[in-house]
Every structure is written in C-alpha cells, then in structure tokens.
MINUMAR-592307 format. One line per 5 residues: number of its first residue (from 0); their letters; for each residue x, y, z of N, C-alpha, C. Coordinates in Angstrom, 1 decimal. Example, Ala and Ser with C-alpha at 12.3 -4.5 7.8 and 13.67 -1.06 7.14 Angstrom:
2
0) AS) 13.2:-5.7:7.8:12.3:-4.5:7.8:13.2:-3.3:7.8 ~ 12.8:-2.2:7.1:13.7:-1.1:7.1:12.9:0.0:7.9
***
This chain:
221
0) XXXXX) -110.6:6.3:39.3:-109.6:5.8:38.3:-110.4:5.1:37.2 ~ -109.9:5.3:35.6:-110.7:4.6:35.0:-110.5:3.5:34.7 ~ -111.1:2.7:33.6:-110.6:1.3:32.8:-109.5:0.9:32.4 ~ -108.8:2.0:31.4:-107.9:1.9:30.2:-106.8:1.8:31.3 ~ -105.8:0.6:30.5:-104.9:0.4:31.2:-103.5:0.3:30.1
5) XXXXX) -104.3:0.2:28.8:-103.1:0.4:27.9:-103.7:0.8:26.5 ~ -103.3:1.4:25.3:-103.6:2.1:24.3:-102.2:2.1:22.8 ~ -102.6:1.3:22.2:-101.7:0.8:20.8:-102.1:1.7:19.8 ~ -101.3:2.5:19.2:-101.5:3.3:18.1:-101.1:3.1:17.0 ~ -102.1:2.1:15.6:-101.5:2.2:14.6:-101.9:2.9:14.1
10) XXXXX) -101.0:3.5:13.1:-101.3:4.7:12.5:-101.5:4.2:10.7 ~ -102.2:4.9:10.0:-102.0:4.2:8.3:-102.4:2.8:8.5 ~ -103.3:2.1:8.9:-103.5:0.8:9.0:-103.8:0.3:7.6 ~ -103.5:-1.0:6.9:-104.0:-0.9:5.5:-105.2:-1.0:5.7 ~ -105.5:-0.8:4.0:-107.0:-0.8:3.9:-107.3:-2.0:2.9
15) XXXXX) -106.1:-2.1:1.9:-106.2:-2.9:0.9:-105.1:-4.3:0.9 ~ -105.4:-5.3:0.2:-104.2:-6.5:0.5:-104.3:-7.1:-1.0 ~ -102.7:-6.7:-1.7:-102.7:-7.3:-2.9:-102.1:-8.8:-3.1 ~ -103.2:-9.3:-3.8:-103.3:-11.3:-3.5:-102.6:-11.5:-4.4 ~ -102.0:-10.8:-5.6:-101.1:-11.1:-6.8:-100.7:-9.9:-7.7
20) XXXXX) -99.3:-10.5:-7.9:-98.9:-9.6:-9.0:-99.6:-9.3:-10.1 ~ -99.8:-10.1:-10.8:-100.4:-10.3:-12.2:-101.8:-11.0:-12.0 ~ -102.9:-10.7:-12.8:-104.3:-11.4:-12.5:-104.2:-12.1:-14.0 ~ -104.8:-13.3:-13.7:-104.5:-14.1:-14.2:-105.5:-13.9:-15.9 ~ -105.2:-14.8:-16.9:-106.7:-14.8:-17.8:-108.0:-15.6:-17.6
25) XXXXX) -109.4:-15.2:-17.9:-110.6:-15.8:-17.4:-110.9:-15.6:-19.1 ~ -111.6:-16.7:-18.6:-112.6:-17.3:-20.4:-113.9:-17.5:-20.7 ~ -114.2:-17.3:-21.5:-115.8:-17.5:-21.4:-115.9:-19.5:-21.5 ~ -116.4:-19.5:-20.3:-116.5:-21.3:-20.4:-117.3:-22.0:-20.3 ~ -117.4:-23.1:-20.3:-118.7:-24.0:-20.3:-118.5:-25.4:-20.1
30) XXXXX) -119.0:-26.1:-19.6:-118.4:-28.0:-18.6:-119.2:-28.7:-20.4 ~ -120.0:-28.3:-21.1:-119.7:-28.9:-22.1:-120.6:-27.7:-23.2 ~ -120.7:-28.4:-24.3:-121.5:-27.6:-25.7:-122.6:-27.5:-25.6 ~ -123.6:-28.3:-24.8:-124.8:-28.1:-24.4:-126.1:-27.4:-23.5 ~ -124.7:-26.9:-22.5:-125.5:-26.0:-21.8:-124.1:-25.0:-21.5
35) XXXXX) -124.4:-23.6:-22.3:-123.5:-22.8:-22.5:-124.1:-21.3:-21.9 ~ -123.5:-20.9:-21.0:-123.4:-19.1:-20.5:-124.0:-18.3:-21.7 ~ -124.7:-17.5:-20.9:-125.3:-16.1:-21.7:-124.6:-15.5:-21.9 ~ -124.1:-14.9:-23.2:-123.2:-14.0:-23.1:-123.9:-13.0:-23.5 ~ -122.9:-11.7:-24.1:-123.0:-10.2:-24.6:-123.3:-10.8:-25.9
40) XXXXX) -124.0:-9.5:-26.4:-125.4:-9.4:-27.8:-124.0:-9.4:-28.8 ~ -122.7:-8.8:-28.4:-121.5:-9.0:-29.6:-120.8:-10.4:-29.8 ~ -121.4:-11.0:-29.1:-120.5:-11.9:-28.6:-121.9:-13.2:-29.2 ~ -123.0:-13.2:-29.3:-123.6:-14.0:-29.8:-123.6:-13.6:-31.3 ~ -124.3:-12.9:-31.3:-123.9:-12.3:-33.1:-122.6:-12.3:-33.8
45) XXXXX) -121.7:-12.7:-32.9:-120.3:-13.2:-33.5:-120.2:-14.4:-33.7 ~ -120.8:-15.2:-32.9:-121.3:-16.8:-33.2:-122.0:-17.0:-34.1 ~ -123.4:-16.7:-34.6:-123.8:-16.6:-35.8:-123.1:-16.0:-36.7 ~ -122.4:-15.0:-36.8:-121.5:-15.1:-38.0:-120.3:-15.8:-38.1 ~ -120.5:-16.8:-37.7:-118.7:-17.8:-37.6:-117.8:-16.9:-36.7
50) XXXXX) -118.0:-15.8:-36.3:-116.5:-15.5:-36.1:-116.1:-15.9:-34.6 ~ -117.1:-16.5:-33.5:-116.6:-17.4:-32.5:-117.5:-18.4:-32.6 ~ -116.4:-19.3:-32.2:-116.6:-20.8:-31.4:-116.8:-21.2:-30.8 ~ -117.3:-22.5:-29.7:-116.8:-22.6:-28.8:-115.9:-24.5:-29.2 ~ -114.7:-24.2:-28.6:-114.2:-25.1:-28.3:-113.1:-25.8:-27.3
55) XXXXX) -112.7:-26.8:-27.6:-112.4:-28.0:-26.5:-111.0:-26.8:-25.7 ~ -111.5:-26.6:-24.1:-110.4:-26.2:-23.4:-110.3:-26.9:-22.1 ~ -110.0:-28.1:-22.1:-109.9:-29.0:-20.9:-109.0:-28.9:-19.7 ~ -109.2:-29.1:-18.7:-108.3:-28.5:-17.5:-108.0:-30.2:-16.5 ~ -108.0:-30.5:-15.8:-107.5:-31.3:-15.4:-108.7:-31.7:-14.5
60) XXXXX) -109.2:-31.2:-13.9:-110.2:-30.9:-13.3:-111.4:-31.0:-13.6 ~ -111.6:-30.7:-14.8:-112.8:-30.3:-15.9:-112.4:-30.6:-17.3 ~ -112.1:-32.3:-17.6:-111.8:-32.4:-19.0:-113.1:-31.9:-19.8 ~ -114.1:-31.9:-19.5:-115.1:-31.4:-20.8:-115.1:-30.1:-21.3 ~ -114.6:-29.4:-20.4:-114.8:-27.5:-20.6:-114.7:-27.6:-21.8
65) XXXXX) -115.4:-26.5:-22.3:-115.5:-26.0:-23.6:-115.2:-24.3:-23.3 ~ -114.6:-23.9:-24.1:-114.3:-22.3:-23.9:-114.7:-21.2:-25.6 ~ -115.0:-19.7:-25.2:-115.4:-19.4:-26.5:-113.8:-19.0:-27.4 ~ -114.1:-19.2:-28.7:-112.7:-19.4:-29.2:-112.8:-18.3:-30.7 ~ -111.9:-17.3:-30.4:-111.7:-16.2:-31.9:-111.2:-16.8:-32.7
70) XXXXX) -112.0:-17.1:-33.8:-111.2:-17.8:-35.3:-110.5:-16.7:-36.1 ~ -111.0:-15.4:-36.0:-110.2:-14.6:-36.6:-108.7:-14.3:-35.9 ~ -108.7:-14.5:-35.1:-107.6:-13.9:-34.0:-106.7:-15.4:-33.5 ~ -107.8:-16.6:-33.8:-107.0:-17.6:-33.4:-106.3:-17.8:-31.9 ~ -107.2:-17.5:-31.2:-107.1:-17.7:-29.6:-108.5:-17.6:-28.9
75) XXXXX) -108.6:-18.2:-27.7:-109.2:-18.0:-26.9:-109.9:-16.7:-26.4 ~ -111.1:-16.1:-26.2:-111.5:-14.8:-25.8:-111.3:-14.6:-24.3 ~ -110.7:-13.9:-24.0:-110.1:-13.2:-22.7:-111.3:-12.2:-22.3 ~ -111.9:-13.1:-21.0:-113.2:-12.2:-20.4:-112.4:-11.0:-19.8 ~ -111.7:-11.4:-18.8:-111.2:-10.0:-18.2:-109.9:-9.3:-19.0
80) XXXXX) -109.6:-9.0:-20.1:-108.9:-8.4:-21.3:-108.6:-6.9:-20.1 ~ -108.9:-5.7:-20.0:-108.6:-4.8:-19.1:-107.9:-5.2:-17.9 ~ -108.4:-6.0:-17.4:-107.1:-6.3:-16.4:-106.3:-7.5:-16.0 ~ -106.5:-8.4:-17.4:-105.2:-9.5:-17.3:-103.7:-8.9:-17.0 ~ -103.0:-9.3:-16.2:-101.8:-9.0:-15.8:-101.3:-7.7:-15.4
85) XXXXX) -102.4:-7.4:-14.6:-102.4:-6.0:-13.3:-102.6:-6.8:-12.4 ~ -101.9:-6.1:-11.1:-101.9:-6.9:-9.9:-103.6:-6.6:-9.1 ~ -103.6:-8.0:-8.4:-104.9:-8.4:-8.0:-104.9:-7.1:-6.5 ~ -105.7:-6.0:-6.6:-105.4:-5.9:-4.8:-107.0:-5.5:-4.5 ~ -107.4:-6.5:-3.0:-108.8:-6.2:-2.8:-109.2:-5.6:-1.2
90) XXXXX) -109.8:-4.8:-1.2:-109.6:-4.2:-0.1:-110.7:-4.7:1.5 ~ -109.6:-4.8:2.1:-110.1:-5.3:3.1:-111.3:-5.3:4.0 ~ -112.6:-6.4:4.2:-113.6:-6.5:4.6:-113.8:-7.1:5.0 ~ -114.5:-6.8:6.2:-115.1:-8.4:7.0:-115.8:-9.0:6.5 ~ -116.8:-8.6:5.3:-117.8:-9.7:5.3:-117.2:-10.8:4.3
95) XXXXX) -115.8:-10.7:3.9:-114.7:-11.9:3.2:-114.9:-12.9:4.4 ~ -115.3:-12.8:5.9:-115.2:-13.9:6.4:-116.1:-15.0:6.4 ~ -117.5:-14.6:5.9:-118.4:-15.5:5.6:-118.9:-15.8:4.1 ~ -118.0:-15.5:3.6:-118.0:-16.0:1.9:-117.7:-17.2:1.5 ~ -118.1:-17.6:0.5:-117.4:-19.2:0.0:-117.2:-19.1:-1.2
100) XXXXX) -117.0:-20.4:-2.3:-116.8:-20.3:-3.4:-115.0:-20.4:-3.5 ~ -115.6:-20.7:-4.5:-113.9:-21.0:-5.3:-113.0:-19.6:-5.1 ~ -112.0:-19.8:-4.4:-111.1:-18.9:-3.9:-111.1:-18.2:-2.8 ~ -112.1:-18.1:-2.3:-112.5:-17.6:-1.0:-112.2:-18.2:0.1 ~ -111.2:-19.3:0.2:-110.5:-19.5:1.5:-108.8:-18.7:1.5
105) XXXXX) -108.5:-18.8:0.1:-107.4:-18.4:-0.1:-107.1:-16.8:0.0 ~ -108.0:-16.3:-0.4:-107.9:-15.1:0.1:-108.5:-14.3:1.3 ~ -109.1:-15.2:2.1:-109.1:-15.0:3.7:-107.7:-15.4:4.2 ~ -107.5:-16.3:3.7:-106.1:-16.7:4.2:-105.1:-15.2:4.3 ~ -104.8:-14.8:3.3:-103.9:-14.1:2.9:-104.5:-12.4:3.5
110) XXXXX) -105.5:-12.4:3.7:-106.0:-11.2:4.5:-104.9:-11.2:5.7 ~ -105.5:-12.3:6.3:-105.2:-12.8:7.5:-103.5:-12.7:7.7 ~ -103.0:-12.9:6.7:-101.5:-13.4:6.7:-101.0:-11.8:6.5 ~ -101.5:-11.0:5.8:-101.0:-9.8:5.6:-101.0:-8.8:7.2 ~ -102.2:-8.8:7.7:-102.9:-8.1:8.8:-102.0:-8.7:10.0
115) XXXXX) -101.6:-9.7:10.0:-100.9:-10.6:11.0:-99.3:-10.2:11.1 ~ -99.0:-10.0:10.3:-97.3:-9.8:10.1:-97.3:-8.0:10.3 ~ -98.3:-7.3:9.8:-98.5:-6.0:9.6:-98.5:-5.6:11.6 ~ -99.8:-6.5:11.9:-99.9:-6.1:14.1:-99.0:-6.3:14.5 ~ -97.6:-7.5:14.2:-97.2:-8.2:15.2:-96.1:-7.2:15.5
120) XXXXX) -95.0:-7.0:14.8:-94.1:-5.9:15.1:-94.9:-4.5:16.2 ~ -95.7:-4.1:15.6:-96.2:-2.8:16.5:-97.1:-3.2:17.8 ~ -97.6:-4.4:17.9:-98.3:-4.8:19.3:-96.6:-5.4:20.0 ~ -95.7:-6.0:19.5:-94.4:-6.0:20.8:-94.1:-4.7:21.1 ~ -93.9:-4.0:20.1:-93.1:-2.3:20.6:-94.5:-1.5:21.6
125) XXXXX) -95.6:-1.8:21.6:-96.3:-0.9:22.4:-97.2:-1.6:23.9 ~ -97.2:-3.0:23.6:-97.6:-3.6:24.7:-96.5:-4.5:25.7 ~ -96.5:-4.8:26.4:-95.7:-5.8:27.5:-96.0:-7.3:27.3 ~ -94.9:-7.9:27.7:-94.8:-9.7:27.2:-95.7:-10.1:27.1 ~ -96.6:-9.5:29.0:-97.8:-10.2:29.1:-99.0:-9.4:30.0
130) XXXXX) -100.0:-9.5:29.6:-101.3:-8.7:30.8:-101.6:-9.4:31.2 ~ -102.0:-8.8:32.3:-102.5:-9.7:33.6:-103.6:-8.4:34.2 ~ -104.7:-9.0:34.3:-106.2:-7.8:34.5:-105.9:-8.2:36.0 ~ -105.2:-9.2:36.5:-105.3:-9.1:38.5:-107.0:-9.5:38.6 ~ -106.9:-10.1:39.9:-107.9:-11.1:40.4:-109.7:-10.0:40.4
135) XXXXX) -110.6:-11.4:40.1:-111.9:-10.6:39.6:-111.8:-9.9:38.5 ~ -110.8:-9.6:37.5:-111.0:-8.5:36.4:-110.4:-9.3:35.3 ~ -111.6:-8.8:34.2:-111.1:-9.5:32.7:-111.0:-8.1:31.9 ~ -110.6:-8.2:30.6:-109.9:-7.7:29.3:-111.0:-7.5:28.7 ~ -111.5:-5.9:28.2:-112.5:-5.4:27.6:-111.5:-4.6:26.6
140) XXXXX) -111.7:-5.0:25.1:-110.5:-3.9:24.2:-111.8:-3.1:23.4 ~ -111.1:-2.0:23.2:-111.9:-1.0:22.7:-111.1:-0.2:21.5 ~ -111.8:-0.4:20.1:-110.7:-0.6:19.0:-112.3:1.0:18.4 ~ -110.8:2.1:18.1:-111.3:3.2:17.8:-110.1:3.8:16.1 ~ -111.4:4.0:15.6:-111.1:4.0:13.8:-110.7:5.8:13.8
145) XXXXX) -110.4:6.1:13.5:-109.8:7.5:12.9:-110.4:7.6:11.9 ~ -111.0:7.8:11.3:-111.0:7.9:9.7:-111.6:9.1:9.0 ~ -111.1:9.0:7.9:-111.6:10.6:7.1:-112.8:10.7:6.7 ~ -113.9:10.4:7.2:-115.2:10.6:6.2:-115.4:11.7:5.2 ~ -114.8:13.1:5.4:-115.3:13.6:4.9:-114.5:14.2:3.5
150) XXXXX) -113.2:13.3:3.6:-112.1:13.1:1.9:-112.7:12.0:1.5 ~ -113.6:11.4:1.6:-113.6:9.8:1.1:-115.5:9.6:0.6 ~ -115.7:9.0:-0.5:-116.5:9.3:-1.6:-117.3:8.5:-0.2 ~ -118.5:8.7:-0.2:-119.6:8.1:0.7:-120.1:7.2:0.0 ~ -120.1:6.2:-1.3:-120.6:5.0:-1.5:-119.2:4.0:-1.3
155) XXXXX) -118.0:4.8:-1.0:-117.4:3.4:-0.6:-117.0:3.1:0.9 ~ -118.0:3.8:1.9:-118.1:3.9:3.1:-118.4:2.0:3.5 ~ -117.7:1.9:4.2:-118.1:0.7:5.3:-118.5:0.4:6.3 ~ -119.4:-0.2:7.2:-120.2:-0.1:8.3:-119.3:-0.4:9.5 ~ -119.2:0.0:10.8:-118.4:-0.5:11.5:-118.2:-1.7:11.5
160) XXXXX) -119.2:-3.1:11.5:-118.5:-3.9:11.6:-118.0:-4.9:10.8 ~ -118.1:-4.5:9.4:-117.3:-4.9:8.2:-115.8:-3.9:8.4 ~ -116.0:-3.5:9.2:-114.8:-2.7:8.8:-113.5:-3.2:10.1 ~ -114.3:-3.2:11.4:-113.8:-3.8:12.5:-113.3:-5.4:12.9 ~ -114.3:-6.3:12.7:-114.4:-7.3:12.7:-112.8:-8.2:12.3
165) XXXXX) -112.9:-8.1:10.9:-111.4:-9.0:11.1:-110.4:-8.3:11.2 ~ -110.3:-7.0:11.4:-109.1:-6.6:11.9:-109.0:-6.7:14.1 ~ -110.3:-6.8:14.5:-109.9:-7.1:15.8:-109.7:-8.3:16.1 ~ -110.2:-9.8:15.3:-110.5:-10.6:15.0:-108.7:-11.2:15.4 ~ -108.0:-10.5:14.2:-106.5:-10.9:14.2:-105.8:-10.0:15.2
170) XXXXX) -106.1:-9.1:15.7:-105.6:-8.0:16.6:-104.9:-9.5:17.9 ~ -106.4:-10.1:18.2:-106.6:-10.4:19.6:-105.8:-11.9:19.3 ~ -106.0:-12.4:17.9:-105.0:-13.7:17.7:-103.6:-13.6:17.8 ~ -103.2:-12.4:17.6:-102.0:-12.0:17.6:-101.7:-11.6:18.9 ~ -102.3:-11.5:20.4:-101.9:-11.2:21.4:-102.0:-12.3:22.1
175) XXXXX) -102.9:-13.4:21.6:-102.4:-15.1:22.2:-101.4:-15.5:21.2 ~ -100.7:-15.5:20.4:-100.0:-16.1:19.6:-98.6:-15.4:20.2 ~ -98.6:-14.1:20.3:-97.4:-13.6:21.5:-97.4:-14.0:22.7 ~ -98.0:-14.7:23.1:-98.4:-14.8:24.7:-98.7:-14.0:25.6 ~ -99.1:-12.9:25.3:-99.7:-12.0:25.9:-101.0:-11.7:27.0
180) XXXXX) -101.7:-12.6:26.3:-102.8:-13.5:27.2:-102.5:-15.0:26.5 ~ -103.5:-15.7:27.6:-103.4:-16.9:27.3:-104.2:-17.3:26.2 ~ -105.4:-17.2:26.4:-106.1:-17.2:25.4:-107.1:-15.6:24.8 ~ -108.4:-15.7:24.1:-108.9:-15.0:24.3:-110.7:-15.1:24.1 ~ -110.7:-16.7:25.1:-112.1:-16.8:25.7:-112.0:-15.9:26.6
185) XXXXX) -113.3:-16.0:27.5:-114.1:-15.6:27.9:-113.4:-15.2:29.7 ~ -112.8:-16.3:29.7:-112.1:-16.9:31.3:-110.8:-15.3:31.4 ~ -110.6:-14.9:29.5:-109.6:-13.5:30.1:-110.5:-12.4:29.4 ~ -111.3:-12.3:28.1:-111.2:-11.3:27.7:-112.7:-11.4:27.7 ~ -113.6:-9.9:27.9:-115.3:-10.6:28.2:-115.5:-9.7:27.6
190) XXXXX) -114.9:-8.1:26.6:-115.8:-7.7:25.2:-115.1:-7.1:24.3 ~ -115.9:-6.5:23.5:-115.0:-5.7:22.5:-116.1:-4.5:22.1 ~ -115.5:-3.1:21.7:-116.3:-2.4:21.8:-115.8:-1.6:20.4 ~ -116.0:-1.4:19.0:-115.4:-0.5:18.0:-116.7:0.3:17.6 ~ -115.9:1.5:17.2:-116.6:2.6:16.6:-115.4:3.4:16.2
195) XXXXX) -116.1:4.4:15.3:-115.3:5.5:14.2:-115.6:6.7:14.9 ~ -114.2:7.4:14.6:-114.5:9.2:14.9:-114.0:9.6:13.5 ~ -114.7:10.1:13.4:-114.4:11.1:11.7:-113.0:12.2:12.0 ~ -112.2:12.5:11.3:-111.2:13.4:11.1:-111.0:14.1:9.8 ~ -110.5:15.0:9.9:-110.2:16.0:9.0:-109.5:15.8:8.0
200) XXXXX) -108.3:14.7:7.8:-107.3:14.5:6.9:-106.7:13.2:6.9 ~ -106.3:12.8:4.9:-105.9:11.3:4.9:-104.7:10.8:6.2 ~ -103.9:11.8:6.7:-102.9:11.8:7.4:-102.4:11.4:8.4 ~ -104.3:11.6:9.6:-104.7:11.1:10.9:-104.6:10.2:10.8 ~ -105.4:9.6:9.9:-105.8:8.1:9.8:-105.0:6.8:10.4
205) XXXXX) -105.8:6.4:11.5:-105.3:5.4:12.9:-106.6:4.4:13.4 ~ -106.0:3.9:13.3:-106.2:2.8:14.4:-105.7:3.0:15.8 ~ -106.7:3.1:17.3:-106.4:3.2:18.6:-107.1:1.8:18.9 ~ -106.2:1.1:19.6:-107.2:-0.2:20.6:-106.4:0.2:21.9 ~ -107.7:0.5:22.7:-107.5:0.2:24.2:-107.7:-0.8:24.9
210) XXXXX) -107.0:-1.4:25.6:-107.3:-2.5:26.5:-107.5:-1.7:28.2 ~ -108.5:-2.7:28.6:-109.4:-1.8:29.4:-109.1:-3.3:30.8 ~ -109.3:-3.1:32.1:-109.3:-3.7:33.0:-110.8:-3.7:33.7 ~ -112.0:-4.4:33.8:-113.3:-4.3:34.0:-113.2:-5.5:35.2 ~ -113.9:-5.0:35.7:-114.6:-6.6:37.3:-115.7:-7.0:36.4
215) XXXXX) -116.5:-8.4:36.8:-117.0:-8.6:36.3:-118.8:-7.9:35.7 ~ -118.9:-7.0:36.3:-120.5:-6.0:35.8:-119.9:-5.0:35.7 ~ -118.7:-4.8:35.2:-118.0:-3.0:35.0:-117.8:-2.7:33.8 ~ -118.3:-1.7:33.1:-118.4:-1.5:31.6:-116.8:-0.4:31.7 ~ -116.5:0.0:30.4:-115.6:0.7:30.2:-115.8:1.8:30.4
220) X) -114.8:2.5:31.2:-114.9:3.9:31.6:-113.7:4.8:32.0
***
C-alpha cells in the first residue's frame, strides 16, 4: 500500500497578483540640491539648457526633497511616464519573501492575501475538516507543478523553488488556519517534496499536492 492518502487539484493556479489598479507617478528626486541622482544624457543637457530644474517637492516624510521640474511644460518630470496609471500586476515569486525595501512588506502581504483567499475555497471542497496520519505517522505533502515548458519563452522560466516555496508556504497555512492540522511543525508534518512535469498545453496547467501518510524513516511512495 502506498503513502498518498489524499491529492487536491488546482487547476490554472495564478501566476500573477495585481497590487493596484493604477500605478502611481515616480519623479526624478533628491533629499536635497546637493547631492542629486545621475540621470539620462537628455535629461542633463536639458539642465544646462534651462529647460529643467530641480525644485522644492516636499513630502511629509522628506520635507527637503527636491524633484526635476519641466519649465517648459511647467510640471514635474514623470520617471515612469509609460506606465503611470496602468494597473500594477507582478508575478508571483518566492524570492519576494526575502526582499526588503520600501514596499516590500506590502506586497508580500498582498501575495499572501491573494494566494490565501484563492486555496481556501478549493482545499474545503477537496480535503476533510480534519487529517489525522494515526499513531507513529506524520504528513509528508508532495506539491507537483504541471506546467508548459515548452509554450513558455525559457528566460522567463523559474527554478523550482522560487516557484514552489510560497505557494506551499500558504498551501500548509491555510490547512492550520482551517483546522485541518493542528499545526504544521514538525510534531504533524516532517516534509515537503515539489517538482515540475512539463506538459503539452496552457490548458493542463495544475497544481497537484499530495498529502502522504509516512512512519517516522518512511519516504514517500
């Protein structure tokens, strides 16, 4: 008899999570007039000819900012001009979990928040209230990718476990947060195992996690 004791099928799992409708405007800036950003060869040679500035754009935060300023146009220069007010959407990666910087908790957040509301309806309809591996035996899940390698450009290929990681990450939070286990130390669940099978078409494209029943030296099988 083998491991697998149960097997959740999403299918179309996202790939991408859009953090905003509209993206906002970015400026060329500076905390004051004395130590100012490199810019573009158009953009300095517009300085020497008068035709930008930089001046006072203070934020609450940062009353000194200084920003570059169009005297012909009489506004502010809009760094990201191409995509001010297109929606922000970035596609989902693990290595968002060990990033910092300004905004980088917020949009972990909201990975997390999307991926979380997306498992929870489909882990009630395919799993039971609660597992129970029965005495001597813990919870080995084994999370298997579908995916098209061979419709999909190969530099925007991701490694298994940027690719795995925080989607099993929230998989297993979401099966303590249902109560399904208690937790998911060590005392219920002792591994995790992901890899990809390549398929033929955008169509396949799934997500399988098995949950597996193991004694304690029994690999998945």
């Amino acid at each position: 008899m083998g491991t697998e004791k149960f097997n959740c099928v999403f299918e179309q799992y996202p790939e991408t999570v859009q953090l905003s409708a509209k993206r906002r405007a970015q400026y060329f800036t500076a905390l004051t007039n004395t130590f100012l950003p490199p810019l573009a060869k158009k953009y300095e040679k517009g300085i020497q000819m008068g035709k930008y500035t930089w001046e006072k754009k203070p934020t609450k935060e940062k009353p000194k900012q200084v920003a570059l300023y169009d005297r012909e146009k009489m506004e502010f220069v809009i760094k990201n001009s191409k995509t001010v007010g297109t929606p922000k959407i970035i596609t989902i990666n693990s290595q968002i979990s060990w990033e910092s910087g300004k905004g980088s908790e917020w949009t972990i957040r909201a990975v997390k928040d999307v991926l979380k509301l997306w498992f929870t309806p489909l882990i009630i309809k395919q799993l039971p209230p609660q597992i129970e591996p029965g005495m001597d035996k813990y919870i080995h899940l084994e999370y298997i990718f579908y995916f098209p390698f061979t419709q999909r450009d190969p530099r925007l290929y991701q490694d298994y476990l940027n690719h795995w990681f925080i989607r099993g990450k929230i998989f297993e939070d979401c099966l303590v947060y249902l109560g399904i286990i208690p937790n998911d130390g060590p005392k219920y669940v002792r591994g995790a195992y992901p890899r990809y099978v390549n398929i033929d078409s955008e169509e396949e494209r799934r997500l399988e996690v098995k949950v597996h029943f193991c004694r304690n030296n029994e690999r998945i099988g």
